[in-house]
N, C-alpha and C positions, 0 to 999 in steps of 0.2 A: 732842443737837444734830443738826442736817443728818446725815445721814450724808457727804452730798458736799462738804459746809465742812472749806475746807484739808486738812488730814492723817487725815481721820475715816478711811478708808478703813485704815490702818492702824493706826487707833487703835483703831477698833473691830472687830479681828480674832477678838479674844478670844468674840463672839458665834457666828463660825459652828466654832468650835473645840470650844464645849459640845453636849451635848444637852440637848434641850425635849422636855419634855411640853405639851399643850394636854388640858383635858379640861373635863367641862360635865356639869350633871345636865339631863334634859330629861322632858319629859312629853309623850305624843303628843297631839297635838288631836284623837283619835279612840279609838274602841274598838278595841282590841288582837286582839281574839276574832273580828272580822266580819271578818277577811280575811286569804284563802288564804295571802299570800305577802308577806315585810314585808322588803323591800332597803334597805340602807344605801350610798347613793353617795358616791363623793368623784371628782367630775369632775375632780380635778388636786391629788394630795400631792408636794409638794415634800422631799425624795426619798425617804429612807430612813424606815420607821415600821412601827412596831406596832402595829395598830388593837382594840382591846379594849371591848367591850360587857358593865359588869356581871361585869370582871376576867374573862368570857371572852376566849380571843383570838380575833378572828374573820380574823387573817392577816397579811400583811406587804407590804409596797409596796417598789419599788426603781426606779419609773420616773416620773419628773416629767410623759411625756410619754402617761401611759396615764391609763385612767378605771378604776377597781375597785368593784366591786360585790359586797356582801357581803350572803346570806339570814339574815337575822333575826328568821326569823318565831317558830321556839321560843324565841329567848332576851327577847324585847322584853316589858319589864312595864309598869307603871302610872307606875314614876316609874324612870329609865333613869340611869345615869351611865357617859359616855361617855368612852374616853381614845386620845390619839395619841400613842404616843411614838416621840419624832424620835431617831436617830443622826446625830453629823455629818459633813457631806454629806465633808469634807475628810479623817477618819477612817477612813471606811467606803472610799476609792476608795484609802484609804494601801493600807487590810488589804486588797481584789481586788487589788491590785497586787503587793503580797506571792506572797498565794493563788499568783499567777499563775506557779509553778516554772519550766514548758517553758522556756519562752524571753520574753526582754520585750518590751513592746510601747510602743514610742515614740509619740511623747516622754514622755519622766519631768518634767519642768519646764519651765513657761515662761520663758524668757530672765526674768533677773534687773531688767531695765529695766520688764518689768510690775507686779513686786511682788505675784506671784500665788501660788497654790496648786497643787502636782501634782498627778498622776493625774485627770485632768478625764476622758480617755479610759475611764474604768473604770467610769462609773456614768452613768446613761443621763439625763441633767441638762443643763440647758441649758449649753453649752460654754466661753462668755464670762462665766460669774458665776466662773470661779476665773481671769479676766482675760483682755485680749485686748491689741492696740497700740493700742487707740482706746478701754479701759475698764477699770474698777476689777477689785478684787476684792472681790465681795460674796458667796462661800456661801451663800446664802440657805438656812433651812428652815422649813418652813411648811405651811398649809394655802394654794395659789394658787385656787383655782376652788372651784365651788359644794358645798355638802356639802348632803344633801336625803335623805328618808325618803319611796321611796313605796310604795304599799301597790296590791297588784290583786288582783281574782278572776278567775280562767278565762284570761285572756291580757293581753300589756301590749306596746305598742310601744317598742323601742329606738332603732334608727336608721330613718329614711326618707328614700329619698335617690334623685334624679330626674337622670339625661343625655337630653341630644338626640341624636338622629341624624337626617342627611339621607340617606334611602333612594334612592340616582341611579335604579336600576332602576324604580322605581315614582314619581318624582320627586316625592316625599312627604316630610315631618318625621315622625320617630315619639318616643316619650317611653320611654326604661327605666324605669321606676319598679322601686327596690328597697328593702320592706321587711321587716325584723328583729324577728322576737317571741320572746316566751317565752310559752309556755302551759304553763302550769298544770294541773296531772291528769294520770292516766295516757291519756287517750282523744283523738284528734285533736277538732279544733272546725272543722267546717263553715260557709260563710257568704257573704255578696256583696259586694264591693268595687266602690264605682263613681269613676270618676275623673270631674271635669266641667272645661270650660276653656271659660266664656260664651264669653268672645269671639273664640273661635277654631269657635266650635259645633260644641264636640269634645266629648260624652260616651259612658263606654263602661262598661260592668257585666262583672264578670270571678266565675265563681263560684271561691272557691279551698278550700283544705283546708289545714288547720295541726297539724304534729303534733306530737309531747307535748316539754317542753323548747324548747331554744332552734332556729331555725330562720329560714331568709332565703325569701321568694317573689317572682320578679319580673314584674311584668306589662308589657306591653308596648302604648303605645295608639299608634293611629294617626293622625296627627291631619287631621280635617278638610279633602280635595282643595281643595272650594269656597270655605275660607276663604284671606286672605292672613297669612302667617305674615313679620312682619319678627323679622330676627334680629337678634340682639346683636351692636354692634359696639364696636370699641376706640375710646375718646376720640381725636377727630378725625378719625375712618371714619366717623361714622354713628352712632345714636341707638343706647342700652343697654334695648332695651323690651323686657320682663318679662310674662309673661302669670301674671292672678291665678287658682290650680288649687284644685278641695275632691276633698281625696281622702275617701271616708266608709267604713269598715268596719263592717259589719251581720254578726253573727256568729249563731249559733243561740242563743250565751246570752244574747244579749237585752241587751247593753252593745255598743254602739258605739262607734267611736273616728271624729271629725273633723280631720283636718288641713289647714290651710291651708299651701299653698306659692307659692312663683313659681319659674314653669317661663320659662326661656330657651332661646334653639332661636340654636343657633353651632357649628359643626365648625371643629377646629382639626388641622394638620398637618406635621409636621416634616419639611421638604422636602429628602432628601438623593440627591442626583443628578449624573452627572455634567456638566460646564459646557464647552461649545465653545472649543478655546484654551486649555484649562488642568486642570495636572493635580490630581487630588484633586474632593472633590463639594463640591456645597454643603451650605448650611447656614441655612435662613429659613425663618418661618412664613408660612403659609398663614391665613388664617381667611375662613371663608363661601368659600373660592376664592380668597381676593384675598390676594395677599402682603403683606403688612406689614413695613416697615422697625420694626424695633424701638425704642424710646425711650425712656432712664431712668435708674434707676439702685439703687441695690442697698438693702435695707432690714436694719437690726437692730432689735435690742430697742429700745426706747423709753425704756427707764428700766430701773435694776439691780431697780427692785422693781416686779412686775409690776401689783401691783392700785393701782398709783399709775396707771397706763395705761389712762384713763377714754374714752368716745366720744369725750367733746372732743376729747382728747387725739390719736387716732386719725383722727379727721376734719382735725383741721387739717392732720398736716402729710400728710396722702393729696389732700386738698385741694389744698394747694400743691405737690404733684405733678402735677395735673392742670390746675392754672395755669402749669405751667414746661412747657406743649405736651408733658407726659410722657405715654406711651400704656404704659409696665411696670415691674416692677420687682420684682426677683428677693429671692424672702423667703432669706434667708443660711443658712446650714445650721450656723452656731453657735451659734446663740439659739433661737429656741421658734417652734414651730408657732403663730401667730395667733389668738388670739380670732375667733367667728364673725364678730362685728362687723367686724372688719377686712377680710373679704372679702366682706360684704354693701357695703361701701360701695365697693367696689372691682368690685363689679357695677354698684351706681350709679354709678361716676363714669366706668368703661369704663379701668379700667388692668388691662391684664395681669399676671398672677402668675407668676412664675419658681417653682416649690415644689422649694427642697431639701430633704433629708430631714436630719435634726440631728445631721449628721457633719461635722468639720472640721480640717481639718489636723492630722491624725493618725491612726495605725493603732489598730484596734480588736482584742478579744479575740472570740472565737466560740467557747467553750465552749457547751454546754448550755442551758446558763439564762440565758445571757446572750443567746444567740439568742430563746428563749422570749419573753423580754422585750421584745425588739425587734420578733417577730413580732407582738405584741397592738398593740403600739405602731403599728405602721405599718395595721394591718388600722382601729383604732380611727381615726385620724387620715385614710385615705384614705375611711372612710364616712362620717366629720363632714363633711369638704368637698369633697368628689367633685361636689356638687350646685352647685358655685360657677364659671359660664363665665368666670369671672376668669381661673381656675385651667387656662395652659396647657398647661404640663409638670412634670414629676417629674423631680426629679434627685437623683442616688443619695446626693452626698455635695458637700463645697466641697473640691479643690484634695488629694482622698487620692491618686488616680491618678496626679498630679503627684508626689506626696510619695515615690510606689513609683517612679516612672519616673526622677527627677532626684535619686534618693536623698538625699533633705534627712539624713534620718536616719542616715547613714552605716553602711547593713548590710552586711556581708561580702558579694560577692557569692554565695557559698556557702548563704549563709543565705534568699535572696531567695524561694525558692520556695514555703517556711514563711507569707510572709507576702501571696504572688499568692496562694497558695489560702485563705490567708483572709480577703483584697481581695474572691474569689470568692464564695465562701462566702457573705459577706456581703450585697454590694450584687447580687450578678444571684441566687444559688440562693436565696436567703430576699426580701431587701427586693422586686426585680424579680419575683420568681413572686409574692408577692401584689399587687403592686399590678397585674399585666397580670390575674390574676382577681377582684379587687375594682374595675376601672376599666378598660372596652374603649375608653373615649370622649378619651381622651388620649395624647399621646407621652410614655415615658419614655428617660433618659437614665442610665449609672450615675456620671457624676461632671462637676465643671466646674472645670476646663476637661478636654476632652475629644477625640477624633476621633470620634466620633460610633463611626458603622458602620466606620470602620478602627480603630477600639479592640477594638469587637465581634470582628470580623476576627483581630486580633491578641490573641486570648486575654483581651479585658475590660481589657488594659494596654498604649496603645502605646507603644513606646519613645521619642517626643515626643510627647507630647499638646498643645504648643504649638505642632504646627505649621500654618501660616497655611493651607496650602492644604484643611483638615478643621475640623469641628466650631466650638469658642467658644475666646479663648483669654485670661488674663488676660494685665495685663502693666504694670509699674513700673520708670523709671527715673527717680532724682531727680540722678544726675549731670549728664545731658548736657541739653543747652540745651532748655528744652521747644518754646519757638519754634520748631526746626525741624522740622517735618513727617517729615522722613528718617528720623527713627529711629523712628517708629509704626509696629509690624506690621502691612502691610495685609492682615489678616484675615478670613475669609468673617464671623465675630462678635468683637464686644467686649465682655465681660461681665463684665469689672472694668478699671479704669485709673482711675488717679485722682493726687492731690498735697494734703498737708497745707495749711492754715491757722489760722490763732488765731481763736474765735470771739469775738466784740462786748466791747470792755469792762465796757460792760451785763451781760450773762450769765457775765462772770468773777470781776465787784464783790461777786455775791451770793454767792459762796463763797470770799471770799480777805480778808485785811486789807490795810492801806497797806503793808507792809514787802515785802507777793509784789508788786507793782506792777513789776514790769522784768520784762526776759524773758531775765535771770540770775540770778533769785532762786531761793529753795531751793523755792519752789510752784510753775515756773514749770519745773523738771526733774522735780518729781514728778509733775507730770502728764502729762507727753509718755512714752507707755506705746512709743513706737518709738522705736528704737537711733540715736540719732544724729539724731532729728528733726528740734528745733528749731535744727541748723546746716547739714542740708540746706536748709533752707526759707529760711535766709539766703543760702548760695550759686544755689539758683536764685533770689532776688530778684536778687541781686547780678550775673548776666547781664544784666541790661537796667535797673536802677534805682539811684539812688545810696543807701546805705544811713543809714539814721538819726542825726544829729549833735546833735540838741536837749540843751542841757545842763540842760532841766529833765526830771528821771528819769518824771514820769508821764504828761510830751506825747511823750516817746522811746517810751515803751510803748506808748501808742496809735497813734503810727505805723509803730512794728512790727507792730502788729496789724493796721491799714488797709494797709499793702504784704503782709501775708502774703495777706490778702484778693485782693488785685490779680492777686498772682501765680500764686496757685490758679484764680481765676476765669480769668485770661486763658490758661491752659496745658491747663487742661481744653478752654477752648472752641480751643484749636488740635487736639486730639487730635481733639476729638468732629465737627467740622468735616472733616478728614481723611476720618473710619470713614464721613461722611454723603456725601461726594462722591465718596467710591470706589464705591458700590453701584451705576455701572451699567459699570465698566469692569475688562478685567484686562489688568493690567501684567506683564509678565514670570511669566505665568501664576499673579500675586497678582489678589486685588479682589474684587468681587459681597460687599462689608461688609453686611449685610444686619442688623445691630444695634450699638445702643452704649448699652451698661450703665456709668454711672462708678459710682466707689465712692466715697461712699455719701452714700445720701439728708441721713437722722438721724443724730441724737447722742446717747448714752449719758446723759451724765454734760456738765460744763463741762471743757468741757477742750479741745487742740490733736488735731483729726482730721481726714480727708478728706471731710467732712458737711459738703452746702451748706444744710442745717437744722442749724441750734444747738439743743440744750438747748431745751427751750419752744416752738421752732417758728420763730423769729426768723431771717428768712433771708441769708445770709451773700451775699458779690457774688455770687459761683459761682450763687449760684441765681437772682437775675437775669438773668445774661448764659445759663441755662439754657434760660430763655425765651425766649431769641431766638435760639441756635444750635440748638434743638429746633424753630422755628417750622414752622409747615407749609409753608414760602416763601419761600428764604434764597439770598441771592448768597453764594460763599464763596470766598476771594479766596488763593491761594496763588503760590510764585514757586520758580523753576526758573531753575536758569543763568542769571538776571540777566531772565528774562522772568518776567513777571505775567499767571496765570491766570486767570478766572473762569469758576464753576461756578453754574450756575442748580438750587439743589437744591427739588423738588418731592413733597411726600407728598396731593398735592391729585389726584383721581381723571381730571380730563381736563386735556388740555395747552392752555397758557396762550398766547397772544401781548402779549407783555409791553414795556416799555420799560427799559432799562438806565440808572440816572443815574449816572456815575463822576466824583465832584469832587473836585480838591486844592486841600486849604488848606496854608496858608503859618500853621507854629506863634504868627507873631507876629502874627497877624491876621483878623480875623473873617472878613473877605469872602475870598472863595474865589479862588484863582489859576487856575483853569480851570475848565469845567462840558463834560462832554461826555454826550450823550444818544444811546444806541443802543437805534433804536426796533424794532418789531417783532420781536424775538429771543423764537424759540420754545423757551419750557420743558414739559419734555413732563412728561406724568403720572407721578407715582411714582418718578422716577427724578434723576439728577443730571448734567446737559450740559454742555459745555461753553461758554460761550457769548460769550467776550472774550480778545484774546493782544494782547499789546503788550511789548515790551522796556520796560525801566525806565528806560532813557537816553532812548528816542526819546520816553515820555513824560514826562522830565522837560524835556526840551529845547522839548517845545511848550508845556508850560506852564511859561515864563519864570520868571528868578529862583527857579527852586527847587532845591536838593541833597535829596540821600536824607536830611540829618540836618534841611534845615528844612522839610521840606513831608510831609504827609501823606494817605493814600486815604480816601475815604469811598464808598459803592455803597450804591445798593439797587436792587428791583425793584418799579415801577408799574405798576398796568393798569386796565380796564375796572370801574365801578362802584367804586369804593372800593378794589379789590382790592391790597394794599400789602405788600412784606416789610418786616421791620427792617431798616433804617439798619444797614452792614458797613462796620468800615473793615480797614486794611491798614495796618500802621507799615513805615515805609523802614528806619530804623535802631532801635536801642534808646533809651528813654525817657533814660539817663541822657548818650548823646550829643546828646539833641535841643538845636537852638540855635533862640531865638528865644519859650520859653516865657517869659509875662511874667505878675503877682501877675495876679490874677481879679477881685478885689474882688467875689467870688459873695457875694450876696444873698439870699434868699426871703421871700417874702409869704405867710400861710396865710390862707384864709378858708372858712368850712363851707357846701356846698351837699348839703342834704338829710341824709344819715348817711355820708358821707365827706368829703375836707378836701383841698382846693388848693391846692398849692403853687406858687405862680410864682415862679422862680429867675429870676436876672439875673447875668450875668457881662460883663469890658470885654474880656475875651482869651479865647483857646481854653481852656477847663479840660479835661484827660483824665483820667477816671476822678473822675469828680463820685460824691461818695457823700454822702448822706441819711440821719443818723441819730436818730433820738428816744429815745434809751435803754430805760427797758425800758417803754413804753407798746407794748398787744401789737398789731399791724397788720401791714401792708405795705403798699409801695409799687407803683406801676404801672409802674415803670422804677428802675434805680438803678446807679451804677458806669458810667455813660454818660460818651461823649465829647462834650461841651457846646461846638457850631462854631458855635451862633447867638446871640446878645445874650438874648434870652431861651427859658425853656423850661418847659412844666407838664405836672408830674406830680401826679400823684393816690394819696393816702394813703386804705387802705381799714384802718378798724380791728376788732380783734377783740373790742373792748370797749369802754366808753363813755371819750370824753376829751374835749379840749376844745381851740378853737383855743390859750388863752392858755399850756394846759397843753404845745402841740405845739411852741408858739414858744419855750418856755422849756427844753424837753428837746432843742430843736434841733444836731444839729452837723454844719457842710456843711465838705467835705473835700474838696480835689481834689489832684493828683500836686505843683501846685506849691507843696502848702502844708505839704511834708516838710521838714523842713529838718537 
């Protein structure tokens, strides 16, 4: 079956608890005889194995995250029988843990509410296959990545891999080109390399020399004074344009090597400095010069099994990051280094890369070989993608520094210094010394959250790494009211925060029967892999909405689903709102937020997580209202002591003169109880103003007949040539005191123009939080989870795959706040 239908998960345990062999008889398509040197790769064994050619052993694997390359050129005959045998992955991290005398190294188990596996920490595996609070436990073992036989004479390229630099002295682009050979023979091989780049009318011939074994050479071109070189910039700066390079290697033996690349020209910089008015540095990127507000939100696996994780699969939901006005997003240091695919599209689509390195909440061993392991690991992994301007920082680890500093782990204090020095060890003397010599062309960092240079400072450990006035910082509370702005760290970065919800009935149906349908059923706790979840997510509903009363069990489930929805969506966008209006001001020496990372993009598996992608790609509210608290051009409306803020936030390159429309409606009625229009209010480039104060009496008082509990804000920003933010509102009191909400009688009409499909909604009263759902037909919408103040409204269904109108009208279901009951 599924593996992820109902209980499979620990049903089928028993699989990562064996070992496997895989093995295969093969014949080369080639003469055996004709060449010097016959390598056997495995670009990714999933973990532990014994690799055997012909019942020789040609070695052993212990790292998911490394490539091994085995010489086979005396064993390789005519007809070959190949074998892998796997130990399991669960087994093998018991026994290092055992091994591991000194002293232990925490944690030994995942909380009991995951249903997972020990010792993850021991073996160098992706960290969430023996489970996380958002995902199974699958051990996987295997072959993940390509296995391949090639054969060379005289010499063979490994890695090739291109950075930009802007030379300010010479006010020039120049190209690193670094490539990796083996040659073959005892004798070096001389020869001419020419780089060409048409349309930059950059070509240059370098003579070089290669000596015997393996060996790196890096040339250096300079490109072109007279040409214009535009750079690559982040989704919504500026075009991602790519110039197409032939590198050619002409060698004396008379075999050549052509490679094709694309070379990008982008300087990136991690800006830490100290700020006028407030103590501690900052903390922003820099890119081409121009600082960048950060935008997005955190990435995992895709799926518990990797090679299910196809282009598509990867384009769509990177795609719908860059349709939710995302400009990054930070690959998690629990799961796996990416497929190349995943960051070539992340070159086309202009989102920035967060790259941690595959450490996470947890201490690590640093013995010997466990280093060794690590070292290839990270050398191999910073040459694959080093060539990706996606890619704009390295970070050591997710949330270890945290883990030494706020003692999760509860070590004797006596004991602590056992485990800085091997905090040390780890991410700055081994992981940081090669990546600062395999890559000059980017910032690294040794963990996140962090203080950046007051970590450095303080020994690689500071004694708060969360504090606001340094570096990035996470941060979750599901007690207190998320509505209130007050308790968000104003932070120089935000680089995780976030709140659970339930994804789509759709995407739950196909892994569950009628009997899991509530959200007390026994499928319904198995899947919520964090302590206490799914009655958090009740109590912060239960601050502002009334909670579910249907006495039919499977319209009760869905409206728990549709308010988890609500409440996620609308509590992120208070937070994310907050981090975006604080980056141009400091308050009591807090502010200058200069990112906001929520967690997290995707989703695992079907299940209850902080992902505003479900399972498949289907997008949850959260990711709607993504799109318009990310816009490049947002009123954002907050309230203090009884007065009402506006904040004009700008990520648009010159400042605006804009118009302010501020309207309240009265819950029971369509037409608006006041319209005020404030015109010329300047929004300046990049930054966030403020640009409206009003007490909350003096304007409830001028627009009549209204109380905090029946009247509501709406705002946005208009200007010149079309130029328009999203429609912002602002609630007076909470949903479930509101008076005056009356049934909607919402409607839609679908009909097909060209290869998308129109929806015209109709409602007779205010509906809040209008949701749009077609079960699992795959698209999205052009807005959804909207506050519906006009009699009608259209939206645009874009699909992922061929349907039909009859089929959209028939998978239809429109839901708004008043239709809970």
């Amino acid at each position: 079956q599924d593996p992820y239908y109902r209980f499979n998960d620990v049903m089928y345990r028993w699989i990562s608890l064996d070992n496997w062999t895989y093995s295969r008889t093969f014949k080369p398509p080639f003469d055996v005889r004709k060449w010097q040197k016959v390598n056997l790769v495995f670009e990714g064994v999933d973990t532990v194995a014994q690799i055997l050619i012909n019942n020789i052993t040609l070695g052993r694997t212990d790292n998911m995250f490394n490539r091994y390359s085995f010489d086979i050129t005396s064993m390789i005959k005519e007809v070959n029988f190949i074998e892998v045998r796997f130990l399991s992955a669960v087994s093998y991290a018991a026994e290092q843990s055992r091994c591991h005398k000194a002293y232990s190294i925490p944690p030994a188990c995942p909380p009991p509410v995951q249903k997972g596996e020990c010792h993850a920490n021991f073996i160098r595996k992706e960290q969430c296959s023996f489970s996380w609070d958002w995902g199974p436990s699958f051990p996987t073992q295997g072959i993940w990545k390509d296995v391949r036989i090639e054969t060379y004479n005289h010499y063979h390229l490994i890695y090739f891999s291109l950075t930009s630099f802007f030379v300010k002295s010479a006010w020039q682009w120049s190209l690193e080109i670094e490539s990796i050979f083996d040659v073959v023979g005892s004798k070096p091989i001389e020869g001419l390399v020419t780089v060409n780049i048409p349309k930059l009318q950059t070509q240059q011939t370098f003579s070089v020399k290669l000596q015997p074994g393996e060996g790196s050479i890096v040339l250096l071109v300079n490109i072109n004074k007279s040409s214009t070189v535009e750079a690559w910039w982040p989704n919504g700066h500026g075009k991602q344009t790519g110039y197409n390079m032939t590198t050619t290697f002409i060698m004396e033996s008379g075999y050549q090597i052509e490679k094709f690349s694309k070379a990008y020209f982008r300087t990136v910089e991690l800006v830490q400095e100290p700020i006028p008015g407030s103590p501690g540095l900052s903390f922003y990127f820099r890119i081409n010069g121009r600082p960048i507000f950060i935008k997005g939100s955190n990435w995992i696996p895709a799926d518990s099994f990797q090679d299910r994780v196809t282009y598509d699969t990867l384009w769509l939901l990177l795609k719908s990051a860059a349709d939710a006005n995302m400009n990054a997003l930070r690959v998690w240091g629990g799961g796996v280094y990416e497929q190349d695919e995943f960051y070539d599209i992340c070159d086309e689509l202009g989102i920035m890369i967060w790259q941690d390195f595959m450490f996470a909440c947890a201490l690590y061993p640093t013995d010997q070989n466990y280093l060794e392991s690590v070292r290839a690991e990270v050398s191999h992994q910073v040459r694959r993608l080093k060539s990706h301007p996606s890619i704009i920082l390295w970070s050591g680890n997710n949330e270890n520094e945290a883990a030494i500093a706020s003692n999760w782990f509860s070590i004797p204090y006596a004991d602590r210094e056992v485990y800085i020095k091997d905090y040390v060890m780890l991410y700055v003397k081994n992981i940081r010394e090669i990546v600062l010599t395999e890559d000059k062309s980017r910032p690294f960092i040794a963990s996140s959250p962090t203080n950046g240079l007051e970590s450095v400072k303080e020994g690689w450990l500071s004694q708060n790494p969360y504090d606001t006035h340094y570096g990035d910082t996470h941060f979750y509370d599901y007690s207190n009211d998320c509505w209130n702005w007050t308790v968000y760290p104003k932070t120089r970065f935000a680089s995780e925060y976030g709140f659970q919800s339930w994804p789509s009935f759709s995407t739950i149906e196909k892994v569950s029967s009628t009997e899991d349908w509530s959200y007390t059923s026994n499928f319904s706790l198995h899947r919520q892999h964090h302590e206490n979840g799914n009655d958090q997510m009740l109590q912060q509903i239960g601050h502002h909405f009334k909670l579910p009363q249907s006495t039919d069990p499977i319209k009760k489930f869905k409206d728990m689903i549709y308010l988890t929805q609500v409440m996620q969506a609308q509590c992120v966008k208070t937070e994310t709102e907050f981090y975006r209006f604080s980056q141009s001001e400091i308050i009591k020496g807090e502010g200058h937020t200069m990112g906001a990372l929520y967690w997290q993009l995707n989703d695992i598996w079907q299940a209850p997580s902080w992902a505003s992608l479900e399972y498949g790609g289907k997008w949850k509210l959260l990711h709607y209202f993504a799109q318009n608290f990310f816009a490049p051009l947002l009123p954002v409306a907050y309230e203090d002591k009884g007065v009402l803020y506006i904040y004009g936030v700008s990520d648009l390159h010159v400042d605006h003169k804009l118009t302010l429309r501020v309207v309240v409606h009265a819950w029971s009625s369509l037409e608006p109880v006041c319209t005020l229009a404030k015109d010329s209010v300047t929004v300046k480039a990049q930054s966030a103003v403020p640009i409206y104060k009003e007490s909350i009496n003096d304007l409830l008082e001028r627009c009549r007949n209204c109380t905090r509990k029946s009247c509501i804000i709406t705002f946005c920003l208009v200007g010149e040539g079309g130029l328009q933010s999203p429609t912002n509102h602002h609630f007076l009191s909470s949903l479930k005191d509101a008076v005056g909400l009356e049934n909607t009688h919402l409607s839609a009409s679908v009909s097909q123009q060209d290869d998308i499909y129109v929806f015209v909604l109709q409602t007779t009263a205010i509906a809040p939080f209008v949701s749009l759902d077609v079960g699992s037909i795959k698209g999205r919408f052009s807005d959804n989870g909207f506050l519906m103040t006009e009699k009608k409204k259209v939206v645009v269904f874009y699909p992922w795959e061929p349907t039909s109108v009859e089929d959209l009208e028939k998978s239809l279901t429109l839901t708004s706040l008043v239709d809970i009951v």
